[in-house]
Biopython code that builds the backbone (N, CA, C, O; Angstrom):
import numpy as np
from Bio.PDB.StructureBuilder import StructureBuilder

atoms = [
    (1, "UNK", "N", (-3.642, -15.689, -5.601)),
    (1, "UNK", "CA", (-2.826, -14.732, -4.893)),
    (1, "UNK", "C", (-2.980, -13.376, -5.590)),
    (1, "UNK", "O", (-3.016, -13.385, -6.820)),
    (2, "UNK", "N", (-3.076, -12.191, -4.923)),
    (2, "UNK", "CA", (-2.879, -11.042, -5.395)),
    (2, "UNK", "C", (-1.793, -10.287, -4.741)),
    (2, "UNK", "O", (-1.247, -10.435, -3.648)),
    (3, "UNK", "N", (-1.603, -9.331, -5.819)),
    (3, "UNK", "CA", (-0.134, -8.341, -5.484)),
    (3, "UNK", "C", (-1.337, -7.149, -4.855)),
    (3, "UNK", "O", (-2.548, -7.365, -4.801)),
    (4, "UNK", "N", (-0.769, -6.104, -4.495)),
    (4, "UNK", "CA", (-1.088, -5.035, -3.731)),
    (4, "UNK", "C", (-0.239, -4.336, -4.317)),
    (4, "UNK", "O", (0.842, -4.914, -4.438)),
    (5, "UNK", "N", (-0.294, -3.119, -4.816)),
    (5, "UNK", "CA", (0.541, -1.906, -5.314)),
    (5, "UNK", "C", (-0.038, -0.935, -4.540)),
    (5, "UNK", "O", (-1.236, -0.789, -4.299)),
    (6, "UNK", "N", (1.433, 0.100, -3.950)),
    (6, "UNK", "CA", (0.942, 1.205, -2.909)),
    (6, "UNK", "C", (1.536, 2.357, -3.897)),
    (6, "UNK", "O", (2.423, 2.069, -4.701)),
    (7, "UNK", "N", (1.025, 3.627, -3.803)),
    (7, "UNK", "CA", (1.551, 4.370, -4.095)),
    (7, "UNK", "C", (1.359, 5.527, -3.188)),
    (7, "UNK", "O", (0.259, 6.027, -2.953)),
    (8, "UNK", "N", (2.592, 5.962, -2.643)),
    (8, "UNK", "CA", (2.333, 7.620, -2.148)),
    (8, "UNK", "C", (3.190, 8.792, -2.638)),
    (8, "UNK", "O", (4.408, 8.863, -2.803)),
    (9, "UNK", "N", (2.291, 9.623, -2.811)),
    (9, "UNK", "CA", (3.158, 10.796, -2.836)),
    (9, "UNK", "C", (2.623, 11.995, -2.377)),
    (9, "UNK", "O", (1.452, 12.374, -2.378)),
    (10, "UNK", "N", (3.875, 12.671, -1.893)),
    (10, "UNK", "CA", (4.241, 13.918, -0.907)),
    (10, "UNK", "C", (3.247, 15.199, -1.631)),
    (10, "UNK", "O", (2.721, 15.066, -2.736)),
    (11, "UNK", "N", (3.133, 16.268, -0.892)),
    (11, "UNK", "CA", (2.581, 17.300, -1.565)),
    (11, "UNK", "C", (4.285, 17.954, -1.748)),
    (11, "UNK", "O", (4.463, 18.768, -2.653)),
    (12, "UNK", "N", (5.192, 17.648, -1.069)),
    (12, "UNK", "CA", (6.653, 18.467, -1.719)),
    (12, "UNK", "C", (7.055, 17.770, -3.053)),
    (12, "UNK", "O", (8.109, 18.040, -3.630)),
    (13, "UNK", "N", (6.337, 17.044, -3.414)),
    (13, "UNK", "CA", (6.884, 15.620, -4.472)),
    (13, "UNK", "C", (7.541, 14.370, -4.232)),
    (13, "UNK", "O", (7.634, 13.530, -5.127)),
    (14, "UNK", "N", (8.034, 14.181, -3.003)),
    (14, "UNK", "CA", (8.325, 12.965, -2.527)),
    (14, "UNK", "C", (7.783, 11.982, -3.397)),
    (14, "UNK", "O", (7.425, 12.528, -4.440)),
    (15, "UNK", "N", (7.544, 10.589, -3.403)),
    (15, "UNK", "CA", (7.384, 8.942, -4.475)),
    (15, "UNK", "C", (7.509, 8.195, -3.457)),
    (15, "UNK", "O", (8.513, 8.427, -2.783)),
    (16, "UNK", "N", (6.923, 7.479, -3.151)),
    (16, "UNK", "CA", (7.415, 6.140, -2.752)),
    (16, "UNK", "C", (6.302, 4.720, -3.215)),
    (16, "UNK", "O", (5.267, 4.657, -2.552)),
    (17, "UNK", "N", (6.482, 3.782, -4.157)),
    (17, "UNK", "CA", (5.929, 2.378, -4.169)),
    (17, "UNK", "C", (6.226, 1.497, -4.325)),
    (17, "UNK", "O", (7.287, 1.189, -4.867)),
    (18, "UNK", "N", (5.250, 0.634, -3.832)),
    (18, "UNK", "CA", (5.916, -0.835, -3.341)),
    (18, "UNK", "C", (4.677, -1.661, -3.119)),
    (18, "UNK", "O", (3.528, -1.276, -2.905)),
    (19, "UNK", "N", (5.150, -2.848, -3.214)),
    (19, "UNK", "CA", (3.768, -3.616, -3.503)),
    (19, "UNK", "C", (4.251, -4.927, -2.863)),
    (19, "UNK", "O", (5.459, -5.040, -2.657)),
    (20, "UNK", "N", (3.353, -6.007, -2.503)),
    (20, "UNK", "CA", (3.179, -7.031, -1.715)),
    (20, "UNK", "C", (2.693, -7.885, -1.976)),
    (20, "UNK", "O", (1.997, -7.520, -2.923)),
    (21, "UNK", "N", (2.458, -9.217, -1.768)),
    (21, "UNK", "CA", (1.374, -10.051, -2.419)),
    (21, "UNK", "C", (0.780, -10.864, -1.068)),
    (21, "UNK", "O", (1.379, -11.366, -0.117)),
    (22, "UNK", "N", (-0.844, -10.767, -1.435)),
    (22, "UNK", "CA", (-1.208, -10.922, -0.248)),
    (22, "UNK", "C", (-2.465, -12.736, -0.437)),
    (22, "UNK", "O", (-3.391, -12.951, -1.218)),
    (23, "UNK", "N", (-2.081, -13.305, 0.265)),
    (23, "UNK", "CA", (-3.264, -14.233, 0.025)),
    (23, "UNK", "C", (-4.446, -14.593, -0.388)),
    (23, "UNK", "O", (-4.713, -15.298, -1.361)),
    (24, "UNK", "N", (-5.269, -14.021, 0.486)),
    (24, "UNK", "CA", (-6.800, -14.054, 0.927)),
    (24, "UNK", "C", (-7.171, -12.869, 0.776)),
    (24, "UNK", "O", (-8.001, -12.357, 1.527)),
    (25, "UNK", "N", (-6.442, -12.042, -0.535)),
    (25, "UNK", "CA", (-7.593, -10.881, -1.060)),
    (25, "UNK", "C", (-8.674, -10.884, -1.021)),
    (25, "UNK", "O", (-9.206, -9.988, -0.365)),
    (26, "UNK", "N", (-9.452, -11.805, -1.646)),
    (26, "UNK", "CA", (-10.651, -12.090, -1.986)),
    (26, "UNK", "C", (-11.425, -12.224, -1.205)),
    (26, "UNK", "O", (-12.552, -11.865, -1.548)),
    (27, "UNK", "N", (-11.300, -12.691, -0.027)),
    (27, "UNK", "CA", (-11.620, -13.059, 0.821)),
    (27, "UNK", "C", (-12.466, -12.342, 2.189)),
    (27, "UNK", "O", (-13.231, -12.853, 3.006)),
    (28, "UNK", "N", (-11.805, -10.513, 1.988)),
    (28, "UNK", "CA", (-11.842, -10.001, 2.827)),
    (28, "UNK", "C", (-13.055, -8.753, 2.419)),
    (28, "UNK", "O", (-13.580, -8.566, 1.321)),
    (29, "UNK", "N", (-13.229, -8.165, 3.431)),
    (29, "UNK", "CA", (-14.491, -7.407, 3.181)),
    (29, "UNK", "C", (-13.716, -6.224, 2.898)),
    (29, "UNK", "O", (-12.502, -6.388, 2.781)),
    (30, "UNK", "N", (-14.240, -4.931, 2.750)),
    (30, "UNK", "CA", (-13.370, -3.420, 2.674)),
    (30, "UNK", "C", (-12.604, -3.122, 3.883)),
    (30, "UNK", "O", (-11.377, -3.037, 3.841)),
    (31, "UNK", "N", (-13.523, -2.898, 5.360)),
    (31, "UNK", "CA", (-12.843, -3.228, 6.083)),
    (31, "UNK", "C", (-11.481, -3.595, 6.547)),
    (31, "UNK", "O", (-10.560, -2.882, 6.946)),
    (32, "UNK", "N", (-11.591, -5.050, 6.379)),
    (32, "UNK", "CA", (-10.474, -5.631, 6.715)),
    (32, "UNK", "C", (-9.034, -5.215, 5.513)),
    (32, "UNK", "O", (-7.826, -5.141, 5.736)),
    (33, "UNK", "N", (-9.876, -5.000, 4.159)),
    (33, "UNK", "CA", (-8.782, -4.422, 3.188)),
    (33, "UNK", "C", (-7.944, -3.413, 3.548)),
    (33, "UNK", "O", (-6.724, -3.576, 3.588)),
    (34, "UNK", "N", (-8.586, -2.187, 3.864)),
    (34, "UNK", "CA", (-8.151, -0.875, 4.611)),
    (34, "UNK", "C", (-7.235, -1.595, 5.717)),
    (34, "UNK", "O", (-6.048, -1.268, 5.695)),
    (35, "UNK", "N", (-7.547, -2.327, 6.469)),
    (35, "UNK", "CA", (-6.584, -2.427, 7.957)),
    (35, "UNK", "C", (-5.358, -3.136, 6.624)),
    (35, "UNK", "O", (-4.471, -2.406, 6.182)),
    (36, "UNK", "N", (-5.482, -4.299, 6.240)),
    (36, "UNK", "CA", (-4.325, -4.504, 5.203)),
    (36, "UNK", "C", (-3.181, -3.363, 4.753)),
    (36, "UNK", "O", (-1.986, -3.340, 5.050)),
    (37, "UNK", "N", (-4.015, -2.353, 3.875)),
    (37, "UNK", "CA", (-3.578, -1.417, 3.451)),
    (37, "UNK", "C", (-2.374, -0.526, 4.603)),
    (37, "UNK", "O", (-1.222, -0.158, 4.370)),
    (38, "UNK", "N", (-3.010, -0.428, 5.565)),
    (38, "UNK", "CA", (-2.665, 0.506, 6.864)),
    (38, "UNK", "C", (-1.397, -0.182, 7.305)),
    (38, "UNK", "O", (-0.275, 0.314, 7.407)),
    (39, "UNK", "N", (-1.807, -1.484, 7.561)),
    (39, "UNK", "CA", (0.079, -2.439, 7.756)),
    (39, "UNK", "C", (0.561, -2.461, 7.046)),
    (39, "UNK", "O", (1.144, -3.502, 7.347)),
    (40, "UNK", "N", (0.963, -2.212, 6.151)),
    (40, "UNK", "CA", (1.541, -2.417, 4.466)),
    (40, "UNK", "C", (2.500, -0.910, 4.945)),
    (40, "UNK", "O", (3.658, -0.768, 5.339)),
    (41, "UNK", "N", (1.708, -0.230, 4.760)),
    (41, "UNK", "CA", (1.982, 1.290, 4.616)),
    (41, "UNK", "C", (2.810, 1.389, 6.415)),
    (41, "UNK", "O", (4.026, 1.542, 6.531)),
    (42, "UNK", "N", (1.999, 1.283, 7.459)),
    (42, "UNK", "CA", (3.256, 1.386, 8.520)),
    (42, "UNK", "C", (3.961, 0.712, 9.133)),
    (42, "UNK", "O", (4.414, 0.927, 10.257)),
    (43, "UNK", "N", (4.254, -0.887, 7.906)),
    (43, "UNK", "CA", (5.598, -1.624, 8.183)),
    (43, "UNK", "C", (6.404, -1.160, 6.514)),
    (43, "UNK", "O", (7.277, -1.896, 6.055)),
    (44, "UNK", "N", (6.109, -0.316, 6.021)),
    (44, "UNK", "CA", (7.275, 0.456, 4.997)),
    (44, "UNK", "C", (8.118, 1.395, 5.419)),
    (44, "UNK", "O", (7.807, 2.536, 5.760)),
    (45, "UNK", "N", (9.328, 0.862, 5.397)),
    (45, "UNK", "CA", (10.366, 2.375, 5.956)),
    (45, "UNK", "C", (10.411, 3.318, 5.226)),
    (45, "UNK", "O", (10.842, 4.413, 5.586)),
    (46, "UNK", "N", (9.931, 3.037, 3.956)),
    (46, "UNK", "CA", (10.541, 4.273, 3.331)),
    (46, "UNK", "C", (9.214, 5.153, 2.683)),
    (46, "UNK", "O", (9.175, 6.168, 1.987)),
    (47, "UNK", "N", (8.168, 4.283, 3.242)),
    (47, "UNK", "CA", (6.680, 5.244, 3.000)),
    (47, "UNK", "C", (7.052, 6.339, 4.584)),
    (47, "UNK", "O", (6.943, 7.560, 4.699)),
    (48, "UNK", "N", (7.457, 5.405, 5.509)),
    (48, "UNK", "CA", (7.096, 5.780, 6.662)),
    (48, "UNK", "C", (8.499, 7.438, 6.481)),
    (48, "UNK", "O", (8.423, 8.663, 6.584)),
    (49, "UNK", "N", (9.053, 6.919, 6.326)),
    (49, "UNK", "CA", (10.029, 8.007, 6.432)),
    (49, "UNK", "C", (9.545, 9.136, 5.661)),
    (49, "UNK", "O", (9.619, 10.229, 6.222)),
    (50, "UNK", "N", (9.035, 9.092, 4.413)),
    (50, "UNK", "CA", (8.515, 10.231, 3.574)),
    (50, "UNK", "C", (6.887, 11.158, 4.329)),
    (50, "UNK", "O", (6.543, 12.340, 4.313)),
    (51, "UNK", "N", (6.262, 9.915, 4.903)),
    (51, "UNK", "CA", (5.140, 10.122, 5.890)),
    (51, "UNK", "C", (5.375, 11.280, 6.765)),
    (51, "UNK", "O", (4.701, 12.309, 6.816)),
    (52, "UNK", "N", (6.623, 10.917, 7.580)),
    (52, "UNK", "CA", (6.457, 11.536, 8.868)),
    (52, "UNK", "C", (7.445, 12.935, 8.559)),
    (52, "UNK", "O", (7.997, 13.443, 9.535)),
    (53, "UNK", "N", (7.638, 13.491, 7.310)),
    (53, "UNK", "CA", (8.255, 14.507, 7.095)),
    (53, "UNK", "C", (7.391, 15.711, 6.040)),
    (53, "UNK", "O", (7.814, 16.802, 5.657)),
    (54, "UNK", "N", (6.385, 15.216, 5.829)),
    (54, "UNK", "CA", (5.224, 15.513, 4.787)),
    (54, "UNK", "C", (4.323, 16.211, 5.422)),
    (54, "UNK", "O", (3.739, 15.669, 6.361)),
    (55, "UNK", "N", (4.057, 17.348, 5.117)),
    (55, "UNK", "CA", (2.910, 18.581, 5.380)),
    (55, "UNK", "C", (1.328, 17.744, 4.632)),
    (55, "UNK", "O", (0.245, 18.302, 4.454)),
    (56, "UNK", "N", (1.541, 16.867, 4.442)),
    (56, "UNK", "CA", (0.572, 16.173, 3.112)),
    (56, "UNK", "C", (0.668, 15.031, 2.292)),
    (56, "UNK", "O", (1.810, 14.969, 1.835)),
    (57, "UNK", "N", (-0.207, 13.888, 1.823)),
    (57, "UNK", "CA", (0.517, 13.330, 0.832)),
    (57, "UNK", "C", (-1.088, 12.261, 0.152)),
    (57, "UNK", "O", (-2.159, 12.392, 0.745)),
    (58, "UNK", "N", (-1.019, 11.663, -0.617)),
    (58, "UNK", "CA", (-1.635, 11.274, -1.269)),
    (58, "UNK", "C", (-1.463, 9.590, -1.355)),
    (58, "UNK", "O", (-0.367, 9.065, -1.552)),
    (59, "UNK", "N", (-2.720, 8.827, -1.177)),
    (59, "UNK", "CA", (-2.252, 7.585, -0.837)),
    (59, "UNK", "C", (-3.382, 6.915, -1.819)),
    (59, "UNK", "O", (-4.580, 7.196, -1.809)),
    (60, "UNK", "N", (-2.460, 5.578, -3.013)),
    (60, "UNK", "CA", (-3.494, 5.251, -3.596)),
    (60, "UNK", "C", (-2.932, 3.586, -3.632)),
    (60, "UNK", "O", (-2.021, 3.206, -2.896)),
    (61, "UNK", "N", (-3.682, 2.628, -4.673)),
    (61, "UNK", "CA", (-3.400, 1.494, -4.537)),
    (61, "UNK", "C", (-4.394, 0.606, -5.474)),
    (61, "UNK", "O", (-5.571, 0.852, -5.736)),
    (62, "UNK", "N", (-3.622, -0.464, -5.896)),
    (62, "UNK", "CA", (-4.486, -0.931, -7.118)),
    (62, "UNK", "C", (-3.920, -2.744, -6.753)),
    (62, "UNK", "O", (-3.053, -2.877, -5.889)),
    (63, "UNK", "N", (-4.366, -3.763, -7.323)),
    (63, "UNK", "CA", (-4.544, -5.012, -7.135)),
    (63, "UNK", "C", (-4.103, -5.257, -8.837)),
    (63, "UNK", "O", (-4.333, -4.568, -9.831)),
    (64, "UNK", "N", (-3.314, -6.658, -8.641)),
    (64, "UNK", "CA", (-3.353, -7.328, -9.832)),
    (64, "UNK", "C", (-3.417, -9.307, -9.073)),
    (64, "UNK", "O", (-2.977, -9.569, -7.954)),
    (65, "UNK", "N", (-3.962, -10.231, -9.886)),
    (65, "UNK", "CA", (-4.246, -11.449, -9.590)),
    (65, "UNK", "C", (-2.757, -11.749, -10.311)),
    (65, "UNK", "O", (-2.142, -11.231, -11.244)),
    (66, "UNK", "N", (-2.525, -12.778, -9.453)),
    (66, "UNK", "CA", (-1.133, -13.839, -10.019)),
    (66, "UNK", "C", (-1.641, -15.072, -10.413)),
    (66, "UNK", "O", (-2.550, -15.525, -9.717)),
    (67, "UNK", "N", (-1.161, -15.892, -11.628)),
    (67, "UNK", "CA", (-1.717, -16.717, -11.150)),
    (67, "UNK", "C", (-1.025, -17.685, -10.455)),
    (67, "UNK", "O", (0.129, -17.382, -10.149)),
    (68, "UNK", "N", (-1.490, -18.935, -10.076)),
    (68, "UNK", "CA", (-0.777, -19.897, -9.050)),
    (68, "UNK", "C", (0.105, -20.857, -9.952)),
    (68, "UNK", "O", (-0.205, -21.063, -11.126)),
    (69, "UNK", "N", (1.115, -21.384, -9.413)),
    (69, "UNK", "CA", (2.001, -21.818, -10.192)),
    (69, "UNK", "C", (1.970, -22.768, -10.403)),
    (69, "UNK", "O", (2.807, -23.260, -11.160)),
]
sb = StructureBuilder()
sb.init_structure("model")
sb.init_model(0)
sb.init_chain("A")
sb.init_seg("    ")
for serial, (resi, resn, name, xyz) in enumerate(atoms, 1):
    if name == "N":
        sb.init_residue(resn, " ", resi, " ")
    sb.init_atom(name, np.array(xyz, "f"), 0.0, 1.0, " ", f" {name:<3s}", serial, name[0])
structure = sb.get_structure()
């Protein structure tokens, strides 16, 4: 299993992250990662809210492995 860490921030300074853990990381090509990424980000209310008030913003994201229990 892997986590997903999002990070955005505003060009006013806005923050918002949050992270997820997703199955079949591994699994997936870039592609399909990006579409991941993209639902993540516009089923977040509170990315989405900082999003749609932002002249700008900066979107990044990093992976860590869990291991299985």
């Amino acid at each position: 299993m892997t986590t997903i860490a999002v990070k955005i921030e505003t060009v006013s300074g806005a923050k918002v992250e949050f992270s997820h853990e997703v199955f079949i990381w591994d699994e997936l090509n870039q592609f399909e990662r990006d579409d991941i990424i993209s639902l993540l980000v516009n089923g977040n209310d509170d990315a989405q809210a900082v999003i749609s008030v932002s002249t700008g913003y900066t979107l990044s994201w990093s992976q860590s492995e869990n291991e299985a229990p």
